[in-house]
C-alpha positions as a Python dict, from the first residue, in 0.01 Angstrom:
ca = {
    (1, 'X'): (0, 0, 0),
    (2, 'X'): (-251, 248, -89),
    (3, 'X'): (-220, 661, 75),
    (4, 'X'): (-437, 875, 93),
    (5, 'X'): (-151, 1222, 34),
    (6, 'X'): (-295, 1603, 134),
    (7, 'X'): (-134, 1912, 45),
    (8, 'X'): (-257, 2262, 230),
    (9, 'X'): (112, 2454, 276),
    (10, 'X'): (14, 2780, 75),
    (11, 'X'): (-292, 2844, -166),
    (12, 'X'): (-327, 2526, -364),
    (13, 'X'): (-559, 2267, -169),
    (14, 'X'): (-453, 1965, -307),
    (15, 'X'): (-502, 1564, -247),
    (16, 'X'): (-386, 1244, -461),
    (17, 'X'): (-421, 821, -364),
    (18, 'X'): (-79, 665, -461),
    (19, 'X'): (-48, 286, -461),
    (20, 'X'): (297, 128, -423),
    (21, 'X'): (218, -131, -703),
    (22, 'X'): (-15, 74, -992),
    (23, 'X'): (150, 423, -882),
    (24, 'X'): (-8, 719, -874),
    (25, 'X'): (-405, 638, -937),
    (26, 'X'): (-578, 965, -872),
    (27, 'X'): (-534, 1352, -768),
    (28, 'X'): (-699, 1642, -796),
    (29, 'X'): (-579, 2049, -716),
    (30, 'X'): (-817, 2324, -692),
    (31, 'X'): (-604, 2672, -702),
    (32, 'X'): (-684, 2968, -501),
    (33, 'X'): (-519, 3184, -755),
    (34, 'X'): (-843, 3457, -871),
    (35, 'X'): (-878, 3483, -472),
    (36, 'X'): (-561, 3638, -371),
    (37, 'X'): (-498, 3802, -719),
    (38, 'X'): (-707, 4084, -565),
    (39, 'X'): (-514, 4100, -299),
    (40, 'X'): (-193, 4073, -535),
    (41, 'X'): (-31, 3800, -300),
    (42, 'X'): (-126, 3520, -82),
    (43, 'X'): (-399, 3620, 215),
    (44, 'X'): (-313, 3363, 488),
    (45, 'X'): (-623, 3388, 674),
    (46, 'X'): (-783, 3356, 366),
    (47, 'X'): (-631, 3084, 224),
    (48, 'X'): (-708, 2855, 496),
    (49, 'X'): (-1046, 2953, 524),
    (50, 'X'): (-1083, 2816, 176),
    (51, 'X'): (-887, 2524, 265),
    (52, 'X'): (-1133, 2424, 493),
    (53, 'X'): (-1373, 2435, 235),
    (54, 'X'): (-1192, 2277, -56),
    (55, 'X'): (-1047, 1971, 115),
    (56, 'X'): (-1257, 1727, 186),
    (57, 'X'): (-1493, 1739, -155),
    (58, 'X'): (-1134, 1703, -274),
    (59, 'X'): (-1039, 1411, -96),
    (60, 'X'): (-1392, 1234, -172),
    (61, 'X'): (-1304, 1305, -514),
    (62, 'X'): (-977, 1135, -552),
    (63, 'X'): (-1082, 870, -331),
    (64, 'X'): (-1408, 783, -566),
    (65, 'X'): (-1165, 831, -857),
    (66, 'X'): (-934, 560, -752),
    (67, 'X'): (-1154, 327, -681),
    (68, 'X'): (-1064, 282, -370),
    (69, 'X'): (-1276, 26, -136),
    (70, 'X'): (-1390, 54, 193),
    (71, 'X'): (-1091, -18, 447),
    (72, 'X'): (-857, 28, 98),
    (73, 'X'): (-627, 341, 233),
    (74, 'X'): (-377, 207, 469),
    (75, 'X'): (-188, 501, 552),
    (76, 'X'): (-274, 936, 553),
    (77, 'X'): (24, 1157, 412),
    (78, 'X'): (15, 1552, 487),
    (79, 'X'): (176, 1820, 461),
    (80, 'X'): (325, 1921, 822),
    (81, 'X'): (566, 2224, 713),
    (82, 'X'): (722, 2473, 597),
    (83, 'X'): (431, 2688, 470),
    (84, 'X'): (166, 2883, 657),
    (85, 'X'): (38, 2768, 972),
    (86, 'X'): (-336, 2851, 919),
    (87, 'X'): (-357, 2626, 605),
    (88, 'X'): (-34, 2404, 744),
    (89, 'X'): (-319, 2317, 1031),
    (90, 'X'): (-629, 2246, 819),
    (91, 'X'): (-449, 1933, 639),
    (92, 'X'): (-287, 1815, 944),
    (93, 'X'): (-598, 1805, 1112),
    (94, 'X'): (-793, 1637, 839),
    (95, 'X'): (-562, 1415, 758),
    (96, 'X'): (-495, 1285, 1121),
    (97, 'X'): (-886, 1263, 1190),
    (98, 'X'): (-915, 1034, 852),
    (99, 'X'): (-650, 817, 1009),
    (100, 'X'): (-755, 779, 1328),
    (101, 'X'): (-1130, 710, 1140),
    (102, 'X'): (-978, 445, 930),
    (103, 'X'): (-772, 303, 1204),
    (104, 'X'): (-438, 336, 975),
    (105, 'X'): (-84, 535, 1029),
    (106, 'X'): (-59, 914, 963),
    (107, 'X'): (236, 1084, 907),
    (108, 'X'): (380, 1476, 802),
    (109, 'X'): (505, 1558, 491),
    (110, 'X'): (842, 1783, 476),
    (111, 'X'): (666, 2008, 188),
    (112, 'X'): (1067, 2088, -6),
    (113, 'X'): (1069, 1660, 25),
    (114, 'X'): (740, 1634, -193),
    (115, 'X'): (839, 1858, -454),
    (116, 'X'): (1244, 1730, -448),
    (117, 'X'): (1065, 1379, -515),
    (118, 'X'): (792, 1504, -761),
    (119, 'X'): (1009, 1325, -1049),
    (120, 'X'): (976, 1033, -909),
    (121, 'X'): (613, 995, -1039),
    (122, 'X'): (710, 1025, -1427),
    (123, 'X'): (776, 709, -1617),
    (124, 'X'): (1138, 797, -1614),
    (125, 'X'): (1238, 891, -1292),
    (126, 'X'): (1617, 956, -1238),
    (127, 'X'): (1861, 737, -1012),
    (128, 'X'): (2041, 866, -704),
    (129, 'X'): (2209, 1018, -674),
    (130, 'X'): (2130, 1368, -796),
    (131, 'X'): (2161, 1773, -718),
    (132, 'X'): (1818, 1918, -733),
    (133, 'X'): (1753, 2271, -790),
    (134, 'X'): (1384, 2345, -539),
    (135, 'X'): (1278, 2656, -661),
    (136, 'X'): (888, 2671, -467),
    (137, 'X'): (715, 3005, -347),
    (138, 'X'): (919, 3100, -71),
    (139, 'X'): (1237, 2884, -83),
    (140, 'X'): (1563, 2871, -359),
    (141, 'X'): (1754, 2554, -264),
    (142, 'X'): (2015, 2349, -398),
    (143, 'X'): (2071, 1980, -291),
    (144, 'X'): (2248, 1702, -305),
    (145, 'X'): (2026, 1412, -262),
    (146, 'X'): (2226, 1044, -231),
    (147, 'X'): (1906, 831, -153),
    (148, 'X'): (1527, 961, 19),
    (149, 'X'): (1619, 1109, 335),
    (150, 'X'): (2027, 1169, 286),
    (151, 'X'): (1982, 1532, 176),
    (152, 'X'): (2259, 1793, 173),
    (153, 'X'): (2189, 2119, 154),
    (154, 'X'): (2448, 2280, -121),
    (155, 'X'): (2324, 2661, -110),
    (156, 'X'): (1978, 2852, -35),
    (157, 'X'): (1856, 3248, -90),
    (158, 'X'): (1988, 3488, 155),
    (159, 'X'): (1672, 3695, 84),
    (160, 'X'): (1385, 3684, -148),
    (161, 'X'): (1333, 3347, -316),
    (162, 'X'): (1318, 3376, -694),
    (163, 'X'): (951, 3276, -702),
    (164, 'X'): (935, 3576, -460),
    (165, 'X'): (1141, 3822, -662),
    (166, 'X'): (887, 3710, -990),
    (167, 'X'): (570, 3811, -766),
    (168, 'X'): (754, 4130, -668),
    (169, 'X'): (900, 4253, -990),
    (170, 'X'): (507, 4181, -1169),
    (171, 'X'): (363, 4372, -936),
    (172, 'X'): (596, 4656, -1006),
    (173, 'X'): (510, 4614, -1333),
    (174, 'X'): (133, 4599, -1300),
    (175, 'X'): (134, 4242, -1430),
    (176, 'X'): (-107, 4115, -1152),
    (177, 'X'): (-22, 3804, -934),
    (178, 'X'): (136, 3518, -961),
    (179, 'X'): (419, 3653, -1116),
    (180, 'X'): (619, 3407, -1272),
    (181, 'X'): (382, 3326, -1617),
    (182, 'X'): (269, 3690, -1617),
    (183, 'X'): (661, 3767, -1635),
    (184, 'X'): (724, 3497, -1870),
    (185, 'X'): (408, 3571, -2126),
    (186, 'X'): (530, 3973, -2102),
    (187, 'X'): (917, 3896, -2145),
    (188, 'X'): (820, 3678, -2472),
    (189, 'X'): (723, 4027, -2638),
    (190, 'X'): (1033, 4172, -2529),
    (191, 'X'): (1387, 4330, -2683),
    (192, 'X'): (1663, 4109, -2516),
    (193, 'X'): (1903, 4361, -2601),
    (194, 'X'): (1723, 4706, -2428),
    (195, 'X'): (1878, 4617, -2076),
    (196, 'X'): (2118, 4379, -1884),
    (197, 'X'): (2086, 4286, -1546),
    (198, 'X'): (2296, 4166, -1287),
    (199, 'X'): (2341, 3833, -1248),
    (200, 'X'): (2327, 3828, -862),
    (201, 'X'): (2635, 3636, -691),
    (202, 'X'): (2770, 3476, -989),
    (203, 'X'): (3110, 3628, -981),
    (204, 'X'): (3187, 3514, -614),
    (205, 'X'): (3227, 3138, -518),
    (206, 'X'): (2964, 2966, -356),
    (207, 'X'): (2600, 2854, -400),
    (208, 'X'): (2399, 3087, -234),
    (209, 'X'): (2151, 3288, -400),
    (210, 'X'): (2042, 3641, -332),
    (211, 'X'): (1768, 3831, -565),
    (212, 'X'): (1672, 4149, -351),
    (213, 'X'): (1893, 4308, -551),
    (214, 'X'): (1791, 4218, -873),
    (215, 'X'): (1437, 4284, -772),
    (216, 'X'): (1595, 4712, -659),
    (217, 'X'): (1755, 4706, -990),
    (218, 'X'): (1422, 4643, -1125),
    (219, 'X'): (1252, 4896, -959),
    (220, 'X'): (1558, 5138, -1017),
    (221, 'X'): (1479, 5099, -1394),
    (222, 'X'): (1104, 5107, -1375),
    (223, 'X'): (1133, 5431, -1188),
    (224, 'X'): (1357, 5611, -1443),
    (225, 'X'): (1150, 5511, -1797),
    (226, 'X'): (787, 5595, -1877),
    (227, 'X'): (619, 5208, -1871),
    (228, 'X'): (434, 5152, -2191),
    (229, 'X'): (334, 4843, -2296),
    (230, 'X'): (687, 4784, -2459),
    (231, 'X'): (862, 4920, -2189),
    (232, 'X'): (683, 4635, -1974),
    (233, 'X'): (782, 4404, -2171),
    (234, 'X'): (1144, 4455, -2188),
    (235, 'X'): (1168, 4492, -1846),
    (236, 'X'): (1021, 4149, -1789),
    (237, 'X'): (1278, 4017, -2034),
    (238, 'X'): (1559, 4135, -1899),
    (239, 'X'): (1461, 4039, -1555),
    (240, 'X'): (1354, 3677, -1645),
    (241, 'X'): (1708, 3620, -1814),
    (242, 'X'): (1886, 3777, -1501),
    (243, 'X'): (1705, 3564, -1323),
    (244, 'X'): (1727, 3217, -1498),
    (245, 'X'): (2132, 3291, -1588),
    (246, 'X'): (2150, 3286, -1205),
    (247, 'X'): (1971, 2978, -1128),
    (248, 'X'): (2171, 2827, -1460),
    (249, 'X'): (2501, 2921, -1334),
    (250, 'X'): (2437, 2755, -961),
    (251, 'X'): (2335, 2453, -1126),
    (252, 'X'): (2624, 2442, -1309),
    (253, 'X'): (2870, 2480, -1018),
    (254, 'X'): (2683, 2252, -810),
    (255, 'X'): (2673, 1968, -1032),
    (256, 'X'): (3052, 2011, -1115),
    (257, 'X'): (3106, 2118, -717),
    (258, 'X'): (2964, 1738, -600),
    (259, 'X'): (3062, 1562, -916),
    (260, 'X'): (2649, 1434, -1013),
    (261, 'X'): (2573, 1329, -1310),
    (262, 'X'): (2184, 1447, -1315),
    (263, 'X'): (2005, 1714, -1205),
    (264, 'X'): (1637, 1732, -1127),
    (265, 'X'): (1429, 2042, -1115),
    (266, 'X'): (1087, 2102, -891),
    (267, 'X'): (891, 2387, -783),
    (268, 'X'): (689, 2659, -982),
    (269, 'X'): (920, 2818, -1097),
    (270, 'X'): (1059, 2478, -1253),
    (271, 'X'): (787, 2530, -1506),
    (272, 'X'): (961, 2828, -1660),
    (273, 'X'): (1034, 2725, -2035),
    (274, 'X'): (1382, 2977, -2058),
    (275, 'X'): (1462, 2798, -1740),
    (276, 'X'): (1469, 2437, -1942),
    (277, 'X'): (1530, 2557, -2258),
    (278, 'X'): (1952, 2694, -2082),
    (279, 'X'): (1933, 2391, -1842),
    (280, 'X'): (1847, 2139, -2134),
    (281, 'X'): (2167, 2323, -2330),
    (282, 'X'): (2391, 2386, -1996),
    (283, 'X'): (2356, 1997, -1893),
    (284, 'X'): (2378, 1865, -2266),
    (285, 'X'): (2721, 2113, -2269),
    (286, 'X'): (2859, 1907, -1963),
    (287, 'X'): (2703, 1561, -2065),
    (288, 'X'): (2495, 1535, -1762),
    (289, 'X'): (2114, 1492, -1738),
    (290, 'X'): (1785, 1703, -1615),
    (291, 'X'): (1461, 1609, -1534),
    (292, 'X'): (1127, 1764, -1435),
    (293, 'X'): (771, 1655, -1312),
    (294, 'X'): (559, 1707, -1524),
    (295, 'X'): (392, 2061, -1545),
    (296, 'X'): (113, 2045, -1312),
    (297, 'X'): (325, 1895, -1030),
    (298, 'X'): (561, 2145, -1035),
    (299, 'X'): (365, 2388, -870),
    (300, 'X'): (200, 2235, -502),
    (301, 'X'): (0, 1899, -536),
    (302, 'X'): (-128, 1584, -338),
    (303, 'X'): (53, 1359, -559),
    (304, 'X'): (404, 1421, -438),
    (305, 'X'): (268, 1469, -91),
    (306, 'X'): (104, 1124, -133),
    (307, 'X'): (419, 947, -277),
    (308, 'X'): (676, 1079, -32),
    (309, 'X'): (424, 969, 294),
    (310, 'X'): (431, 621, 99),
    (311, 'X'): (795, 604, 61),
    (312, 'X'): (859, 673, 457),
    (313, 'X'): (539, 469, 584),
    (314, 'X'): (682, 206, 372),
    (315, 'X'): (982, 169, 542),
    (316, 'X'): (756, 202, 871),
    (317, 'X'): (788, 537, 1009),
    (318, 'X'): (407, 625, 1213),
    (319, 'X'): (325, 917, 1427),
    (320, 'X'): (119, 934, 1745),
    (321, 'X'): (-228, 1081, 1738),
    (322, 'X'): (-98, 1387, 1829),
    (323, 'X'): (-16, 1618, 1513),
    (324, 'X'): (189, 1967, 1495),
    (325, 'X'): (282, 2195, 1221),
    (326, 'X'): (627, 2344, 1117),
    (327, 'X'): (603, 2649, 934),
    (328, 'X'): (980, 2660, 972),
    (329, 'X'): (1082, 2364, 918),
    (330, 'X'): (1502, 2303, 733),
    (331, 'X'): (1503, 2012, 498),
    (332, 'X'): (1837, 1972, 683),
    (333, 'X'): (1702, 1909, 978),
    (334, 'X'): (1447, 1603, 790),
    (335, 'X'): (1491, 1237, 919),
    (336, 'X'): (1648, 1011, 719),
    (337, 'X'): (1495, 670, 637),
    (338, 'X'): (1661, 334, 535),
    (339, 'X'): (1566, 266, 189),
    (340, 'X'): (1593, -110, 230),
    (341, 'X'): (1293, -131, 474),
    (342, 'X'): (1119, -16, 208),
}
């Protein structure tokens, strides 16, 4: 079964054809990144404008790349929510005009689903069960995953998102946008010993995260120093290990909370090398196991779009010719599927 898989949620436009017997055969991602650096965030109005013009040379492209033959895509995979409506729309409307075109089922994409399956794709993928730590623009989740579909959701950020608290504390430090390798390439300069920050909601119980208050400590400090270049960068230090201690520490309770065995890690900020370097030594510590996708599907992609729409059209879930968006949209409140009809 070959699927055509389209990713608009944010500001990567993104589109991949996965086959259920040769895997993943082709994708492609154009980034929208100098476009809202201006801007120093995401433009929603913007970004689907561009979507619109990105997508379909994408698609063409993946689809020549593959190989694919006339009447060769049996099934369209897109991205119905969470992420911004504007772009949510332009994929969802694509990709259910392709399918009604081609005559073949169409079906939306829970975006936190791609990336918690994004693993799945490498030549090693882990079994199930697993906790994964989703760490993706907006959202800081932790899950338990038993099988595709059986999701339960462990903890989640109260406030800003970590990816969102990276963005934030860059711009504060006139580091431009996106914030998490301008934090990471500034912190690598940096005196780990200048400052310590708090480690938000590590000394309570629980799973939650919260990093508005990191991000005020951050500003408290900025305010109260003169920001040279060396200042900069041991701000960004300190921050970055605040911030990956606290993802480090969840992990750890979760995985010893539920009793796995392996964790996997997905979103941008998932590409953060502190962030592996204390999980690889954290899970080695406990004898358990992590895995990642590799780099360039950690951040928004077709692929994992196009591999989770084959895993549920698979086991023969369709939608009507209407199409809707979910810019709000729980991974709690996602269908599960039975595995077997697979």
């Amino acid at each position: 079964m070959q699927i055509l898989g389209i990713e608009t949620s944010c500001d990567d436009t993104g589109a991949a054809v996965y086959d259920t017997d040769a895997g993943l055969k082709s994708h492609s991602l154009a980034s929208q990144v100098e476009l809202h650096a201006l801007y120093g965030g995401v433009v929603p109005e913007l970004a689907a404008r561009d979507h619109v013009k990105l997508l379909m040379p994408l698609v063409q492209k993946v689809l020549q790349e593959a190989e694919v033959p006339k009447g060769g895509i049996e099934g369209v995979a897109y991205t119905a929510g969470p992420g911004l409506s504007g772009a949510l729309l332009v994929g969802a409307a694509l990709g259910r005009s392709l399918a009604w075109a081609w005559d073949v089922p169409a079906l939306g994409v829970h975006h936190m689903e791609g990336h918690l399956l994004a693993p799945m794709l490498e030549e090693n993928p882990p079994d199930f069960p697993f906790v994964a730590l989703l760490v993706s623009g907006g959202h800081t989740l932790l899950v338990d995953v038993k099988d595709i579909g059986r999701y339960q959701l462990l903890g989640s950020t109260l406030d800003d998102a970590v990816g969102e608290a990276f963005d934030k504390t860059a711009k504060l430090l006139g580091l431009g946008y996106p914030g998490g390798p301008a934090i990471a390439q500034a912190a690598h300069n940096g005196n780990p010993g200048r400052w310590r920050f708090p480690r938000p909601m590590t000394d309570r119980p629980g799973l939650d995260f919260s990093f508005s208050g990191l991000k005020t400590f951050v500003r408290n400090t900025v305010s109260s120093v003169e920001l040279d270049e060396k200042t900069i960068a041991d701000v960004a230090c300190a921050f970055q290990d605040a911030a990956v201690d606290t993802l480090v520490i969840k992990c750890r309770r979760a995985l010893e909370q539920v009793g796995r065995r392996r964790l996997i890690v997905a979103g941008g900020v998932g590409a953060n090398l502190l962030l592996r370097e204390r999980l690889r030594v954290m899970t080695a510590e406990c004898g358990k196991e992590v895995f990642y996708p590799r780099f360039e599907f950690c951040t928004d992609n077709g692929a994992m779009i196009a591999y989770a729409g084959c895993r549920r059209l698979a086991a023969g879930e369709r939608q009507g010719l209407d199409f809707s968006v979910r810019p709000r949209w729980s991974l709690a409140d996602l269908a599960p599927f039975s595995a077997a009809a697979a």
